[in-house]
C-alpha positions as CSV (number, residue, x, y, z in Angstrom):
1,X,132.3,58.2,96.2
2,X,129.3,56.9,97.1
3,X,126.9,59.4,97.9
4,X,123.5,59.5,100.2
5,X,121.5,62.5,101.6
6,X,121.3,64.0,104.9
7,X,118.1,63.8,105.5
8,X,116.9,62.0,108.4
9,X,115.3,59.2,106.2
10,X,118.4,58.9,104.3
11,X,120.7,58.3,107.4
12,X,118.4,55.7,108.8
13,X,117.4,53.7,105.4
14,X,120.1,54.6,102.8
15,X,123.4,55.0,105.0
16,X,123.2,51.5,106.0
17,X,123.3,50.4,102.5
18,X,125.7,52.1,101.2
19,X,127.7,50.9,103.8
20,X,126.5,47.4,102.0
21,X,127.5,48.8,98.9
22,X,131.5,49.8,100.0
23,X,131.7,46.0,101.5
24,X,130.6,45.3,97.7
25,X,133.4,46.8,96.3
26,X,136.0,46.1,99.4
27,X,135.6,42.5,98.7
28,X,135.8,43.4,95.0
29,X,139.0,45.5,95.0
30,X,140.8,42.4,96.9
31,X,139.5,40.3,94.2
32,X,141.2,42.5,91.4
33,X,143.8,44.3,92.8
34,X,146.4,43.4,89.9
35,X,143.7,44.8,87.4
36,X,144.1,48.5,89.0
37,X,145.8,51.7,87.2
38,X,144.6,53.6,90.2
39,X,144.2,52.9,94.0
40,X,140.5,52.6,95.0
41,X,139.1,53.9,98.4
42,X,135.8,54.1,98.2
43,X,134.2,56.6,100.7
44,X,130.6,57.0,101.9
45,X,129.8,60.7,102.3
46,X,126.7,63.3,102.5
47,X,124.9,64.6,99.6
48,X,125.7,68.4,101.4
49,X,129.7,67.6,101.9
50,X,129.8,66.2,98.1
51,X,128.1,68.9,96.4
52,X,129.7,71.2,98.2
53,X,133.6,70.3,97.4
54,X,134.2,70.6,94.1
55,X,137.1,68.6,93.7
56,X,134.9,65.5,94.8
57,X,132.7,65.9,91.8
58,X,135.3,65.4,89.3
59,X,135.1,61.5,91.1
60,X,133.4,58.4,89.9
61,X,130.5,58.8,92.1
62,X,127.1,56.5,92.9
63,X,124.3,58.6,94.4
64,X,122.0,56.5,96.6
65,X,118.4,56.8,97.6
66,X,115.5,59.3,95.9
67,X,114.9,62.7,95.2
68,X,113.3,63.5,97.8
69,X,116.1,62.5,100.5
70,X,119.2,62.8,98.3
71,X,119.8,66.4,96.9
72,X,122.8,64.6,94.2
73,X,119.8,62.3,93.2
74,X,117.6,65.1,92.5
75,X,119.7,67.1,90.2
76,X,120.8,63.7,88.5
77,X,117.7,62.4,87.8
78,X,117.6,64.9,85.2
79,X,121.0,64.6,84.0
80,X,121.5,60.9,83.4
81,X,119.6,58.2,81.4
82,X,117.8,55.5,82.7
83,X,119.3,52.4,82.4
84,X,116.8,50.2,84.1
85,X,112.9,51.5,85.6
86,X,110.7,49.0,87.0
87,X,107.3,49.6,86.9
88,X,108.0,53.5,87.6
89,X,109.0,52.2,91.2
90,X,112.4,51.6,90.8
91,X,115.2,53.8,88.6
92,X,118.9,53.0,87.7
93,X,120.6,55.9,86.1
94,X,124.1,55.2,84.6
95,X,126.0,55.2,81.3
96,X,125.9,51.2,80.1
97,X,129.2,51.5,78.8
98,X,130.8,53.5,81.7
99,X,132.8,56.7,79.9
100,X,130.1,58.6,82.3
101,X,130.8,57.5,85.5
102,X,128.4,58.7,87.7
103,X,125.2,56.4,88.9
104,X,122.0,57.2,90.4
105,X,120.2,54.1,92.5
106,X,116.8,54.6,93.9
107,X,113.6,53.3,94.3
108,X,110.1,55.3,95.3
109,X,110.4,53.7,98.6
110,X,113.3,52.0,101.3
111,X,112.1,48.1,99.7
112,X,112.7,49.6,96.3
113,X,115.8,51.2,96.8
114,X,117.1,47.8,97.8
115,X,116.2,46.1,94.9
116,X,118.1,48.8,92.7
117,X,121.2,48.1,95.1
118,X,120.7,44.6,94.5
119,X,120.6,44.8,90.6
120,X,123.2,47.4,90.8
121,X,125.4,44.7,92.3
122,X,124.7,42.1,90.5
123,X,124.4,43.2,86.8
124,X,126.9,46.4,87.2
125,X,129.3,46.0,89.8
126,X,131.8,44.4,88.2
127,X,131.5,46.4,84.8
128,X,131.7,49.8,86.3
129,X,134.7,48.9,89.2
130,X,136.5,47.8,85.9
131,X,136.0,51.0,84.3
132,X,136.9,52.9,87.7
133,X,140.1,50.7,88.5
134,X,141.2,51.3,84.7
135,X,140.2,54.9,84.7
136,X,142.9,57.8,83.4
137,X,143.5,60.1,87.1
138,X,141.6,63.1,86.7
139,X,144.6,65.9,86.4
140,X,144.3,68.3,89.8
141,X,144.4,71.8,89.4
């Protein structure tokens, strides 16, 4: 899942990338496809649709954009640990080693929640689809 807010600002400045962030890992899953225990269909959704099924929050999950736009963000930014913060202007939450996997991505405005997308991509990408793609299936029920 990856996840954004409703809020006006978030459909305008975060939706887009997010929709940057699926092509990410479209391209990646046709890279790795042989590497999967699991089919991968990553879907772009709310912040209101997410935390309000249940069964969604039992997914590997990337919350994108602030606090302030992003309802998910705001309750994870005080569950999860930083990974990487940039001069207090930019914050990365997620478990290094990927047992957790749930990210946060945000910056304190639009230009710096870009640059957490981009470091996202470029140092984590890779490592967390790996964990995803070689995840056990969450039993339903």
């Amino acid at each position: 899942m990856i996840v954004v807010g409703a809020h006006l600002r978030a459909e305008v400045a975060d939706r887009p990338l997010a929709y940057r962030l699926l092509e990410a890992m479209h391209q990646w899953i046709g890279q790795h496809l042989a590497l999967m225990d699991v089919p991968l269909a990553p879907v772009v959704c709310s912040d209101i649709w997410y935390m309000n099924h249940e069964e969604l929050q039992r997914r590997p999950t990337i919350s994108l954009g602030g606090p302030g736009v992003n309802a998910l963000s705001a309750y994870w930014t005080q569950k999860l640990s930083p990974a990487v913060v940039r001069d207090d202007q930019l914050l990365i939450q997620l478990d290094p080693e990927f047992v957790d996997l749930r990210v946060c991505l945000w910056g304190m405005n639009h230009q710096r929640t870009i640059e957490a997308l981009d470091y996202f991509l470029e140092h984590y990408l890779d490592s967390y689809l790996r964990a995803v793609a070689t995840q056990v299936e969450p039993q339903e029920g």
